[in-house]
C-alpha positions as semicolon CSV with decimal commas, in nm:
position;residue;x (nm);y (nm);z (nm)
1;X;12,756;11,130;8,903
2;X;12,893;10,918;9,191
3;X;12,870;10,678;9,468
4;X;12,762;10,710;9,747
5;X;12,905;10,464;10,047
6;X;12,960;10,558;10,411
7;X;12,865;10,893;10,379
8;X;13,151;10,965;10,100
9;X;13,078;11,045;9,730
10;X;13,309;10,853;9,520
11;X;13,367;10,720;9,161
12;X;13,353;10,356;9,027
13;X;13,713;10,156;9,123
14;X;13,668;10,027;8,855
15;X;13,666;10,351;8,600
16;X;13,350;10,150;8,420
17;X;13,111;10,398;8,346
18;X;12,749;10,363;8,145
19;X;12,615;10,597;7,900
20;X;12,244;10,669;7,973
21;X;12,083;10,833;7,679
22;X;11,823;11,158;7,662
23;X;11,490;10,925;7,531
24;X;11,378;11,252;7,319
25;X;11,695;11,278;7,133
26;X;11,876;10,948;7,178
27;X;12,168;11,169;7,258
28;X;12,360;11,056;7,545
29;X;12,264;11,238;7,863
30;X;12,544;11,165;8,124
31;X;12,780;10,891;8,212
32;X;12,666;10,662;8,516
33;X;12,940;10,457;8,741
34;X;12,923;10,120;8,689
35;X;12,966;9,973;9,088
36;X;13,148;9,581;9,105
37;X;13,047;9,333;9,430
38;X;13,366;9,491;9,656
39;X;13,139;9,843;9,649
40;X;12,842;9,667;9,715
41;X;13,041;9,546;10,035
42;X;13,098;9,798;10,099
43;X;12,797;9,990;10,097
44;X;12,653;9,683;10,304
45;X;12,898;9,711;10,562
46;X;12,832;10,092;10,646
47;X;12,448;10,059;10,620
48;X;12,480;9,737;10,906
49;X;12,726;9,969;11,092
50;X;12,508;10,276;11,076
51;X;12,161;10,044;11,167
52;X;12,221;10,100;11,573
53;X;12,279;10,438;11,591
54;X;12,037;10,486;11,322
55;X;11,746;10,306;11,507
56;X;11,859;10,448;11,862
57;X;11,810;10,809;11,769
58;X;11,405;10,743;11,742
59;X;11,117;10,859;11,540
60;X;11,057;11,193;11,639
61;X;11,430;11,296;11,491
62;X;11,406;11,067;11,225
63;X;11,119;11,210;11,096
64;X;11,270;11,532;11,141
65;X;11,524;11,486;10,886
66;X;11,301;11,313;10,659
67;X;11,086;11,658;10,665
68;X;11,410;11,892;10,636
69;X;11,468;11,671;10,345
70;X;11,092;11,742;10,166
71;X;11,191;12,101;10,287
72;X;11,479;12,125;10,051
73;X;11,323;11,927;9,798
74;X;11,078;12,215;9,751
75;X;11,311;12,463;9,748
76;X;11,547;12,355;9,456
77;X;11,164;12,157;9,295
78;X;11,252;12,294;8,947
79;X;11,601;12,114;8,988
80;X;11,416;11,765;9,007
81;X;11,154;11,868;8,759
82;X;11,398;11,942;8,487
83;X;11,591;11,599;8,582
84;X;11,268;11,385;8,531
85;X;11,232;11,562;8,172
86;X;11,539;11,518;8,059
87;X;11,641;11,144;8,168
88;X;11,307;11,011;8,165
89;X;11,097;11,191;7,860
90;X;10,811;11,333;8,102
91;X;10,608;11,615;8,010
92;X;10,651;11,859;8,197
93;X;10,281;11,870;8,375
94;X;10,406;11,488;8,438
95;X;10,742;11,614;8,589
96;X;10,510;11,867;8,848
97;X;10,287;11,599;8,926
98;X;10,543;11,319;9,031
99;X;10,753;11,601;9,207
100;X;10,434;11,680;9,416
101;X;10,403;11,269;9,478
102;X;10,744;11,285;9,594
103;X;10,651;11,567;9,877
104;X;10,374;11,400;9,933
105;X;10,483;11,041;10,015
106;X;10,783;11,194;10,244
107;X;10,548;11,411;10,456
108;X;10,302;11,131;10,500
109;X;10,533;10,915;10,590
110;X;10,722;11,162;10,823
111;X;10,397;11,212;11,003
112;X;10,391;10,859;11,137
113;X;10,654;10,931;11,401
114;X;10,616;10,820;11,785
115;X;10,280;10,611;11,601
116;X;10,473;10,281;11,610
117;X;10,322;10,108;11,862
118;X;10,297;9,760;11,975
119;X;10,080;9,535;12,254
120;X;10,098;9,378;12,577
121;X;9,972;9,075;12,650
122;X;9,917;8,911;12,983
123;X;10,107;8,598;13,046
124;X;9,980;8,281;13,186
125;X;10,039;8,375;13,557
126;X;9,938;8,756;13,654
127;X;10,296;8,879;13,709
128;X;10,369;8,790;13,393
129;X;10,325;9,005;13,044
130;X;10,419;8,961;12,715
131;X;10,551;9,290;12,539
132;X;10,544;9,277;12,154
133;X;10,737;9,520;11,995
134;X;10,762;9,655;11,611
135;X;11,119;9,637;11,560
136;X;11,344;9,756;11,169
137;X;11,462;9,462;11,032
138;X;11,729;9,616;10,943
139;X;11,924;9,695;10,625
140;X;11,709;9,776;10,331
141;X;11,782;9,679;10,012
142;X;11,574;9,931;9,760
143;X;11,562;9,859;9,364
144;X;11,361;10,163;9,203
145;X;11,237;10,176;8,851
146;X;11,277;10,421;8,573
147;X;10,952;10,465;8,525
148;X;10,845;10,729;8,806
149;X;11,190;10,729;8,932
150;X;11,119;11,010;9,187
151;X;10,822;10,917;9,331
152;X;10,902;10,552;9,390
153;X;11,272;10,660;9,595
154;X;11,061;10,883;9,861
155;X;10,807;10,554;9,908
156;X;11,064;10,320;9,925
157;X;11,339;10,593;10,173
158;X;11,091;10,747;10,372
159;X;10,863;10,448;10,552
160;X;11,211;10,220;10,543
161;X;11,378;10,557;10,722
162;X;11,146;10,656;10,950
163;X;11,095;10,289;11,113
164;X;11,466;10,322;11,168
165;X;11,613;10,111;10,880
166;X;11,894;10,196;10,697
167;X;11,967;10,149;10,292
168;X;12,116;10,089;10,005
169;X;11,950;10,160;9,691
170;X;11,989;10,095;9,351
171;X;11,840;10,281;9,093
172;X;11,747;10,195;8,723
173;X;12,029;10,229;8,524
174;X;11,781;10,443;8,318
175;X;11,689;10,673;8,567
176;X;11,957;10,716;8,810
177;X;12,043;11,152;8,804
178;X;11,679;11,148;9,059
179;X;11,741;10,897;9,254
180;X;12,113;11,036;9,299
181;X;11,949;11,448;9,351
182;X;11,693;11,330;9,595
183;X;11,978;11,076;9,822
184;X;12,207;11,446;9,850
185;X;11,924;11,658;9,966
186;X;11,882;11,368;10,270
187;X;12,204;11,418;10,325
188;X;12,220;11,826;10,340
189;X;11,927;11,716;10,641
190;X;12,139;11,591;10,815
191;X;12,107;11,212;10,750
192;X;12,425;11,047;10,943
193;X;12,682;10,859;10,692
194;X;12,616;10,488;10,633
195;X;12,247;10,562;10,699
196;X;12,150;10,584;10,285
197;X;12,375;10,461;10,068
198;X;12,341;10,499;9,671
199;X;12,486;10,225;9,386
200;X;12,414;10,242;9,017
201;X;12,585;9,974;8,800
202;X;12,437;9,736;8,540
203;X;12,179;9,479;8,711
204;X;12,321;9,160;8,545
205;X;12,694;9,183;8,706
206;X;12,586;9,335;9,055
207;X;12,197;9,270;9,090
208;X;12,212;8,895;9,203
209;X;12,494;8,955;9,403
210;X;12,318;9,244;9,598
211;X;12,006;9,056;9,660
212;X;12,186;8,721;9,764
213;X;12,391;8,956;10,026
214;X;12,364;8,763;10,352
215;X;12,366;9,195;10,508
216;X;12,040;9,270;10,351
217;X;11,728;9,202;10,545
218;X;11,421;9,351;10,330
219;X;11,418;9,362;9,972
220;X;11,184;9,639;9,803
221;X;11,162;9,612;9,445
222;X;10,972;9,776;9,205
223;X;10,985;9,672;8,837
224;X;10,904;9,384;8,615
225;X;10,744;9,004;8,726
226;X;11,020;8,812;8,534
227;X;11,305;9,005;8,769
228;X;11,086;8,974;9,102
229;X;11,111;8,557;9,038
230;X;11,430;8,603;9,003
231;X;11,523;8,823;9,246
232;X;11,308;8,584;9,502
233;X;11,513;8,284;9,434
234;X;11,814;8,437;9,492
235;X;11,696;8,606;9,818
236;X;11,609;8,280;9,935
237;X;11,968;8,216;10,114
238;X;11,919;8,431;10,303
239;X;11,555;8,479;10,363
240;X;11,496;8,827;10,334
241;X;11,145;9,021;10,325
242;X;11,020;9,074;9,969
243;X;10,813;9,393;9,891
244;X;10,757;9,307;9,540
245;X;10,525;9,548;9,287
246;X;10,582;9,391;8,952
247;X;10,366;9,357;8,655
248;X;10,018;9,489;8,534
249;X;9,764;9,477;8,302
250;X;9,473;9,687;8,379
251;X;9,119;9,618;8,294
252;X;8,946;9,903;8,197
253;X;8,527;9,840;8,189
254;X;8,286;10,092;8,090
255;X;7,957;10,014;8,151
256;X;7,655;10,072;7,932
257;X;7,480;10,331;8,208
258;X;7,877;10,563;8,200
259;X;7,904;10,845;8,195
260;X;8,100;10,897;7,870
261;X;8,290;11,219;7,921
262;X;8,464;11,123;8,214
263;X;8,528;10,737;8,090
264;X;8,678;10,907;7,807
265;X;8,894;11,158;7,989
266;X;9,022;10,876;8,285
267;X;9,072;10,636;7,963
268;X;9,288;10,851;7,823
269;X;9,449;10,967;8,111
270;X;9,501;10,624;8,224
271;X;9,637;10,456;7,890
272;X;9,874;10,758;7,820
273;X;9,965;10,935;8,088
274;X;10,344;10,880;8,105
275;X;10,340;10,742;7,731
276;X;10,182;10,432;7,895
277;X;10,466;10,328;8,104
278;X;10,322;10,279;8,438
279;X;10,192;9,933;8,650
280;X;9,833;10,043;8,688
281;X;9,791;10,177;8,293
282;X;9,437;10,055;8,115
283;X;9,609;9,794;7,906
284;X;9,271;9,625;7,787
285;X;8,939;9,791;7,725
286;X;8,600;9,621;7,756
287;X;8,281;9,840;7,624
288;X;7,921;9,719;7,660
289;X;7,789;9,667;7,365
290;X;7,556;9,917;7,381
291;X;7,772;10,194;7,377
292;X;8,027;10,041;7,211
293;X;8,039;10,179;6,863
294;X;8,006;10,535;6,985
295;X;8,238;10,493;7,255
296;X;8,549;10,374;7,042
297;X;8,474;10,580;6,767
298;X;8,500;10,880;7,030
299;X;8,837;10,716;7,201
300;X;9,000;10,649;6,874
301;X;8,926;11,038;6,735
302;X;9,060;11,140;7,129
303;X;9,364;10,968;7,065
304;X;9,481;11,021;6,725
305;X;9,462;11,416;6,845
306;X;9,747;11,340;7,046
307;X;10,051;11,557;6,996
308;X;10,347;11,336;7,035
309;X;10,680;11,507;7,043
310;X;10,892;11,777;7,299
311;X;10,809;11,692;7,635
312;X;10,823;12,054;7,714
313;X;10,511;12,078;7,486
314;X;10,375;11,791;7,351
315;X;10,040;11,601;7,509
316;X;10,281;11,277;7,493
317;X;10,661;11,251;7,526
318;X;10,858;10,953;7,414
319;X;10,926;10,566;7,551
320;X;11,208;10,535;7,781
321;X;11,481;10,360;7,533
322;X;11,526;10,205;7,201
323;X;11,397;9,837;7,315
324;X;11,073;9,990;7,467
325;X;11,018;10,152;7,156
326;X;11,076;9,824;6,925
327;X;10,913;9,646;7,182
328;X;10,586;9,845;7,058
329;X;10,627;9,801;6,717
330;X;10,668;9,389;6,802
331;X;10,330;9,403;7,020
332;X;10,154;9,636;6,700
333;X;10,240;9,420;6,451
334;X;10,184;9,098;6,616
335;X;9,821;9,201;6,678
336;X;9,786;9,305;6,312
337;X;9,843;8,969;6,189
338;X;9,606;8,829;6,441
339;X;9,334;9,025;6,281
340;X;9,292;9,328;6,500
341;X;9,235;9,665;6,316
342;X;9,452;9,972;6,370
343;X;9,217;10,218;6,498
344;X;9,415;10,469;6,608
345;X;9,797;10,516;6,586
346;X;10,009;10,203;6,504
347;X;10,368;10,366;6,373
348;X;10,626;10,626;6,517
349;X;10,534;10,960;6,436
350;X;10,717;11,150;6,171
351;X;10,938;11,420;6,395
352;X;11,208;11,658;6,232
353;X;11,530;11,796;6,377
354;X;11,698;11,620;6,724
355;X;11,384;11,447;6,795
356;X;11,344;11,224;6,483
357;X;11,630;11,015;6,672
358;X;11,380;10,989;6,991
359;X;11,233;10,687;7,129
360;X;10,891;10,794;7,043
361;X;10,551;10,585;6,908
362;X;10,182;10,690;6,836
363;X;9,938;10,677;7,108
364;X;9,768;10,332;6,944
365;X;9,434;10,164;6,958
366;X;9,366;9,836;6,828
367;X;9,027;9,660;6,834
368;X;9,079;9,284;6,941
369;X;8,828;8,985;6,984
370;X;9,069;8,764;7,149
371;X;9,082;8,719;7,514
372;X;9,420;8,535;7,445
373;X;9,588;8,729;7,226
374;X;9,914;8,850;7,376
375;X;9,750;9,227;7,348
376;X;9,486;9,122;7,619
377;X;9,728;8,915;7,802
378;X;10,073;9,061;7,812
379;X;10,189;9,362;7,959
380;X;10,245;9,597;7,710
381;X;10,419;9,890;7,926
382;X;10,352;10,177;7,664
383;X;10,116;10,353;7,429
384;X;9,933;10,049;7,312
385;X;9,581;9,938;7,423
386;X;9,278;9,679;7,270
387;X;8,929;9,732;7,295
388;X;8,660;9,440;7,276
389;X;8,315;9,433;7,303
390;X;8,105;9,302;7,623
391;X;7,739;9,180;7,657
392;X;7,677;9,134;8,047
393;X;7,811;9,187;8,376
394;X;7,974;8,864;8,460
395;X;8,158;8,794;8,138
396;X;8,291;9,135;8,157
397;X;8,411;9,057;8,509
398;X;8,537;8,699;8,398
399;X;8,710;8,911;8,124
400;X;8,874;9,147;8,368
401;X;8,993;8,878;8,582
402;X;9,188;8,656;8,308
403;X;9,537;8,783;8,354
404;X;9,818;8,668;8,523
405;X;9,870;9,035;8,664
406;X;9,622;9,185;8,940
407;X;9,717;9,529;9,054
408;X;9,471;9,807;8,959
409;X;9,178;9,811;8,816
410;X;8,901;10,065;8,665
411;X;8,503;10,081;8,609
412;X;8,234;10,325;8,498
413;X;7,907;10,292;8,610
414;X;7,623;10,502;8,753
415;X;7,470;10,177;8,869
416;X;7,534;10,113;9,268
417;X;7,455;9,737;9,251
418;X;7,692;9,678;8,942
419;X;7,952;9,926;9,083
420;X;7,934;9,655;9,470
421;X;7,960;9,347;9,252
422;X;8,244;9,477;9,062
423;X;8,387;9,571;9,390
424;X;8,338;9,176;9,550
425;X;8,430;9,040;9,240
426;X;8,725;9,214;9,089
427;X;9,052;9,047;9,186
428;X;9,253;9,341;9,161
429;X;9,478;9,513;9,453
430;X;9,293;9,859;9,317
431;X;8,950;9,942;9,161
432;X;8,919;10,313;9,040
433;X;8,550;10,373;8,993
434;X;8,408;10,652;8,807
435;X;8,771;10,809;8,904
436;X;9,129;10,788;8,765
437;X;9,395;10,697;8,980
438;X;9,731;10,705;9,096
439;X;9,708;10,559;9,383
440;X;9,701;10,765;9,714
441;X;10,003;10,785;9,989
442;X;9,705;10,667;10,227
443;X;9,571;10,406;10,047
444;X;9,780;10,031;10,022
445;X;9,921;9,980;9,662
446;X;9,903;9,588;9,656
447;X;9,810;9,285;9,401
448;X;9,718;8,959;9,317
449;X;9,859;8,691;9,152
450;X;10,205;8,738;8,971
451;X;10,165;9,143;9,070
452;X;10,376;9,036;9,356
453;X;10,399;9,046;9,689
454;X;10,319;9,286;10,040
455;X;10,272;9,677;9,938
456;X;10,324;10,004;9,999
457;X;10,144;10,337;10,107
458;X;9,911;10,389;10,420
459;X;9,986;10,262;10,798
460;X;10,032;9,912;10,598
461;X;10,287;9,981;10,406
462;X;10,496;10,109;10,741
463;X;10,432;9,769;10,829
464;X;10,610;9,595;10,623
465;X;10,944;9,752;10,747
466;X;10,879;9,643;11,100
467;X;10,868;9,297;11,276
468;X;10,684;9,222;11,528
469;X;10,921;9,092;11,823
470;X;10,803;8,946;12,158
471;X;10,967;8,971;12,487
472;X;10,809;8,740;12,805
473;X;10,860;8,925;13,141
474;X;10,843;8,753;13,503
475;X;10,832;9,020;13,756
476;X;10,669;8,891;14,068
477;X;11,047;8,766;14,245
478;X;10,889;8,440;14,341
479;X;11,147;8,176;14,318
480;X;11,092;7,985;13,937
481;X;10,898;7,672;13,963
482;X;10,988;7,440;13,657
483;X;10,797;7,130;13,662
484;X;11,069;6,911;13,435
485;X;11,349;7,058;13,644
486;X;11,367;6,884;14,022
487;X;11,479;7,177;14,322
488;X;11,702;6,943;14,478
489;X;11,954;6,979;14,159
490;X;12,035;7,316;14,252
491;X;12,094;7,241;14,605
């Protein structure tokens, strides 16, 4: 693996490398070059050099290359699929699906071209307009997580691309092989040097310093709450645009009149799908009570028939790295001595041969009773989910709404009145109703409260890599009158 600055692969100056590990085996995977602040100059510099050119050479081409880039993508597909397995733990199924979100994303996104379109207004005297144009800020500064690290380069490259930005990106240090595998197949389309630049290196000696650079105009950051505060204060020299998606904690409410198959099969799908590590997972159950007992009882059976193990096989793969896995076991045993009851899961599995040494924990259930327990309130980013019990409506939705988080969102209801009131009352950026997610290219992927800030996806997410700038015309060639400026000074 490499660097990639001003259109030239290169390794670290430095010689620092990382060691990024293989989360089913705990073997190490591949060394990653460790970038210092005179690369990240570097890779500033050619991205600001590259902007004009870049931004001159219009839609319609750059979304040309954007789709010779999905083009390539799907023919080498298995390439990206096998990356995502190794480095990141995915089943395979998992590896497909984000593969297919990555095609996705880039051809919706692609499809916007010659759509950018501003407004004219008319101007105080009738030969004069007002022209207001959507304009690329400029360089892009993208910081992509580990967790779908595919999917979440093509929607932070393609919209920031095809409004005529250019980039840098940083990848987790976790997941960087996809990032790097999808940044050379924009180049074999033809992407001109400067345009996308790629730096991995460890967050705490070049992460400040990249988001404090006075060269970056938009920051788009996807990853936890704690780094988005920090990464806003230190973006505040300079103040760049923050497209923040940070934290969640999903409230997941099934409703007395659900139907239970398909809460059951979303639930499941929704806590576990990616071992749990993703922003809009059900963190926190809420049953009515009249269901309740039979629910659970079905939902803890469902989940203790979960096959953890080979990603190649298994219904669940393992956590990303060895603090993600004690970070479980911390969360587990906390809510043990708070009273809750293990119903499902609650250990590592017992796993022979290389992947005994993998980063891998039960799928767990634990019934909880209080709202403020750090199960119901903190986000757990893996395997591990609460259930509680719910009488009506409105405490449910009270319930739903006490987090500091507010990204997505689920319900399951046949009733249309409780399904609107949910929908008024529910301060989430997403509701998923009698559906499961992920969230769609077209729809906006947005949040309340500490989930951060703007979004991405749909013709709103295109927005946020465009301002809006406004140019006042006179054309009538009528000498300028200026009422604070006398004639006779210019005689």
């Amino acid at each position: 693996m490499k660097l990639l600055i001003d259109g030239e692969w290169k390794d670290p100056e430095s010689g620092n490398y990382t060691e990024k590990m293989n989360p089913s085996t705990g073997e190490v995977l591949e060394k990653v070059p460790a970038a210092g602040v005179r690369e990240v100059d570097e890779a500033m510099d050619a991205a600001s050099s590259a902007f004009w050119p870049w931004y001159e050479l219009g839609s319609k081409e750059r979304s040309r290359i954007i789709m010779r880039a999905a083009q390539l993508i799907t023919a080498k597909r298995k390439e990206l699929e096998d990356i995502l397995v190794a480095e990141n733990g995915k089943r395979r199924i998992e590896a497909i699906g984000e593969v297919d979100g990555v095609l996705d994303q880039m051809i919706y996104y692609a499809g916007f071209e010659r759509k950018i379109t501003g407004d004219v207004a008319e101007g105080d005297n009738f030969d004069r307009k007002i022209f207001q144009y959507k304009v690329p800020y400029g360089v892009v500064l993208a910081l992509t997580p580990w967790n779908f690290p595919a999917a979440m380069v093509a929607r932070k490259l393609a919209p920031a691309l095809l409004t005529g930005n250019t980039v840098v990106m940083k990848p987790s240090s976790d997941t960087p092989h996809s990032a790097e595998w999808i940044t050379r197949k924009f180049l074999e389309a033809g992407l001109p040097k400067g345009v996308l630049n790629f730096i991995t290196g460890k967050g705490s000696e070049i992460g400040d310093y990249m988001v404090a650079h006075k060269k970056v105009s938009v920051i788009t950051m996807t990853g936890s709450t704690e780094t988005g505060q920090r990464i806003m204060q230190k973006a505040s020299a300079n103040m760049a645009k923050l497209v923040l998606e940070l934290g969640g904690k999903a409230p997941f409410i099934v409703w007395k009149d659900a139907e239970i198959k398909d809460a059951l099969k979303t639930l499941l799908w929704a806590k576990f799908w990616n071992a749990g590590q993703s922003c809009i997972a059900a963190e926190r159950v809420y049953v009515h009570s009249d269901i309740y007992e039979n629910f659970v009882k079905k939902f803890a059976a469902a989940t203790s028939s979960i096959h953890v193990g080979d990603p190649e096989t298994a219904d669940m793969g393992p956590l990303i790295n060895s603090s993600a896995l004690k970070s479980m076991e911390k969360y587990v045993s906390a809510a043990k001595e708070g009273g809750s009851k293990v119903l499902a899961g609650g250990s590592r599995p017992s796993l022979s041969g290389k992947l005994a040494s993998g980063y891998f924990y039960l799928p767990t259930v634990l019934e909880e009773k209080d709202q403020k327990a750090s199960l119901f309130q903190d986000e757990i980013f893996g395997p591990v989910t609460g259930v509680m019990k719910v009488d009506d409506l409105d405490s449910a939705l009270e319930l739903a709404n006490d987090s500091k988080y507010g990204l997505a969102s689920y319900l399951f209801t046949r009733d249309i009145t409780t399904a609107m009131k949910a929908a008024e009352r529910v301060r989430f950026g997403e509701l998923y109703i009698n559906m499961p997610g992920p969230e769609a290219s077209q729809g906006y992927h947005t949040g309340f409260r500490l989930t951060g800030q703007g979004g991405e996806g749909s013709a709103y997410g295109i927005e946020e890599y465009l301002k809006l700038k406004n140019v006042y015309f006179e054309y009538s060639g009528k000498p300028l009158s200026i009422n604070t400026v006398r004639d006779d000074l210019l005689r």
